[in-house]
N, C-alpha and C positions, 0 to 999 in steps of 0.2 A: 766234369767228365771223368766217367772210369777209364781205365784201361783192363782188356779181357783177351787171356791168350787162348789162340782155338788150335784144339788138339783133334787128329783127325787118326784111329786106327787103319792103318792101308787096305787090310785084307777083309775090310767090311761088303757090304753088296754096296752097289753102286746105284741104286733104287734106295736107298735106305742109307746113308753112311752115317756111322759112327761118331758125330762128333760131340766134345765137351767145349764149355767156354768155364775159364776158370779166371776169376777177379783179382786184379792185381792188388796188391797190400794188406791192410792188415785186414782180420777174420774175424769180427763182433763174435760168433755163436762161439769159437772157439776159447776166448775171455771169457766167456762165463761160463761155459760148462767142457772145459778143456775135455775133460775123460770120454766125456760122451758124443761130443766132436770126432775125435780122435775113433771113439768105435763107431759111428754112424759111417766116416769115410773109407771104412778101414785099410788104415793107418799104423798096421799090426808093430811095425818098428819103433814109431813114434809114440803108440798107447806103451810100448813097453821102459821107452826111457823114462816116458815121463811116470809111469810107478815106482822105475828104479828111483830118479831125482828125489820124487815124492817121499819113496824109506829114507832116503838121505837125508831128506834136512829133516825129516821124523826122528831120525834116529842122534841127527847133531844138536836138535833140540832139548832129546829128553839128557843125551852124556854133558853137553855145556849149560844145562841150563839155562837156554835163552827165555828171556818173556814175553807173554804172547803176543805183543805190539812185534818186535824181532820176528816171531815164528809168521804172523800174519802177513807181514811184509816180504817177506823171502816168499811165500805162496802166490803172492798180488806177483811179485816177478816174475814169479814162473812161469803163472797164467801169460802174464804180456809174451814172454817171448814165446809162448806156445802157439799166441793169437797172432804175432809179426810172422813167424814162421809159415802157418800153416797153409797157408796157400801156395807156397815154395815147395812145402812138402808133398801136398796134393799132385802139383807140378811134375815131381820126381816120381811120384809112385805111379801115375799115369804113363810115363815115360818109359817104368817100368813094364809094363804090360802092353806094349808094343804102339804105342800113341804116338807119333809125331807132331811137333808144334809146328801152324800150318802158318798164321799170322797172329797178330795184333790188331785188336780192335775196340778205337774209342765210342764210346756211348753213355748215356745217363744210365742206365737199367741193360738189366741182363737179356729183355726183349727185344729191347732198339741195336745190341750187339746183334743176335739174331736173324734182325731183319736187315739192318747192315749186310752182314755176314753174307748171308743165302743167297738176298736178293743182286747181288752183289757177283756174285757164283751163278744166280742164271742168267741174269742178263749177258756174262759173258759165253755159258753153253749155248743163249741161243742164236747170239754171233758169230760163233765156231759154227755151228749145224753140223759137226762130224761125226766121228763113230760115235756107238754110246761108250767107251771106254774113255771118253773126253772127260769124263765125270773124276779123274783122278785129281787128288790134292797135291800142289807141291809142297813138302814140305821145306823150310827154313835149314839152311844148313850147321851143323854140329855146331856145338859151341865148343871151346878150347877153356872156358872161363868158369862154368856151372856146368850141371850135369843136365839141363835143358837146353836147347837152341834159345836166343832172344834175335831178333831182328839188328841189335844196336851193337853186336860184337863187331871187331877188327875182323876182317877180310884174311 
């Protein structure tokens, strides 16, 4: 089972809302093709460090001399942490553009979160039967810990 956190912009229409599910842990596309990860999501903060890192150990390469077994290895790391990251990152930069994290949701696949999710959401609109502004998301309250809400903070 994954774990998929759904993020819900508030000020979307209420016919159509806004939401993303984003996968919890590590990010296969982003291990191997970190750069193009990074500009596909854009990720403008994150494609920027990781060029900077990238002249860094370019450049601690060619002044120390390392040999390419050392230079290749330092690369394989980077990528990892780029791939552990980036669904963290994704997390914060949605955050950033006015998302709120609404829940948590386990499923095999990104579709059975989905139908989870929804069906989930109308079965309880259509035992409310109230205004249509019932359609609102709650979201998860602030976190004090990360710069996302998670469900599993202290109170």
């Amino acid at each position: 089972m994954r774990l998929y956190t759904v993020h819900h912009r508030p000020d979307s229409d209420a016919l159509d809302p806004d939401v993303v599910f984003v996968k919890e842990g590590f990010c296969w596309p982003a291990l191997f093709v970190p750069l193009l990860w990074l500009i596909y999501r854009k990720q403008v903060w994150g494609l920027l460090a990781y060029l900077a890192v990238t002249a860094i150990l370019s450049g601690a390469t060619l002044i120390l001399g390392l040999d390419t077994i050392t230079t290749m290895l330092l690369s394989v790391v980077l990528s990892l942490y780029v791939a552990a990251q980036a669904n963290d990152w994704r997390r914060w930069r949605l955050g950033a553009q006015g998302y709120e994290l609404v829940t948590v949701v386990a499923a095999n696949n990104i579709h059975r979160a989905e139908e989870i999710f929804f069906r989930g959401r109308w079965q309880d609109q259509s035992n409310r039967r109230a205004e249509p502004s019932a359609q609102k998301f709650t979201p998860l309250p602030t976190s004090r810990l990360t710069p996302f809400a998670t469900p599993f903070d202290p109170a």
